[in-house]
Residue, then its C-alpha position, 0 to 999 in steps of 0.5 A: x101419891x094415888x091410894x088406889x090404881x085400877x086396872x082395866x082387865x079384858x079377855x086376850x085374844x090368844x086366851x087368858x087375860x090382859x089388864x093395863x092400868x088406866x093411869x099409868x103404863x102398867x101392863x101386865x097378862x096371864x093365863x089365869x086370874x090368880x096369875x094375873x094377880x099376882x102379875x098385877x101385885x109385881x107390876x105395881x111393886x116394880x113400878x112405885x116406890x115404897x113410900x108412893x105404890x098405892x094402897x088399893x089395886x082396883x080391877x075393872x073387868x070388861x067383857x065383849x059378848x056377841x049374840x045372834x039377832 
């Protein structure tokens, strides 16, 4: 059993947010980041097992920005 999962979170194209768990096929999106929690928290409960769903959701947050030369 793994104490934590993270999740790496990124913009979605179509707005809101996407997250996808780097060590396992978890993922989940929304249109806002408390939604996306809570999305989080039941991707994770419904993939693990009491006795092996990790303590810690870690959130890695990825941002793309474009700016003029």
């Amino acid at each position: 059993m793994d104490s934590e999962i993270i999740f790496q979170v990124h913009d979605s194209p179509e707005g809101g947010f996407e997250a996808k768990a780097l060590s396992h096929s978890i993922h989940t999106e929304a249109d806002s980041l408390d939604e996306l929690r809570d999305m989080i928290r039941d991707a994770v409960a419904c993939h693990f097992d009491d006795a092996e769903r990790p303590k810690v959701i870690r959130l890695h947050f990825v941002r793309e920005e474009i700016i003029a030369a």
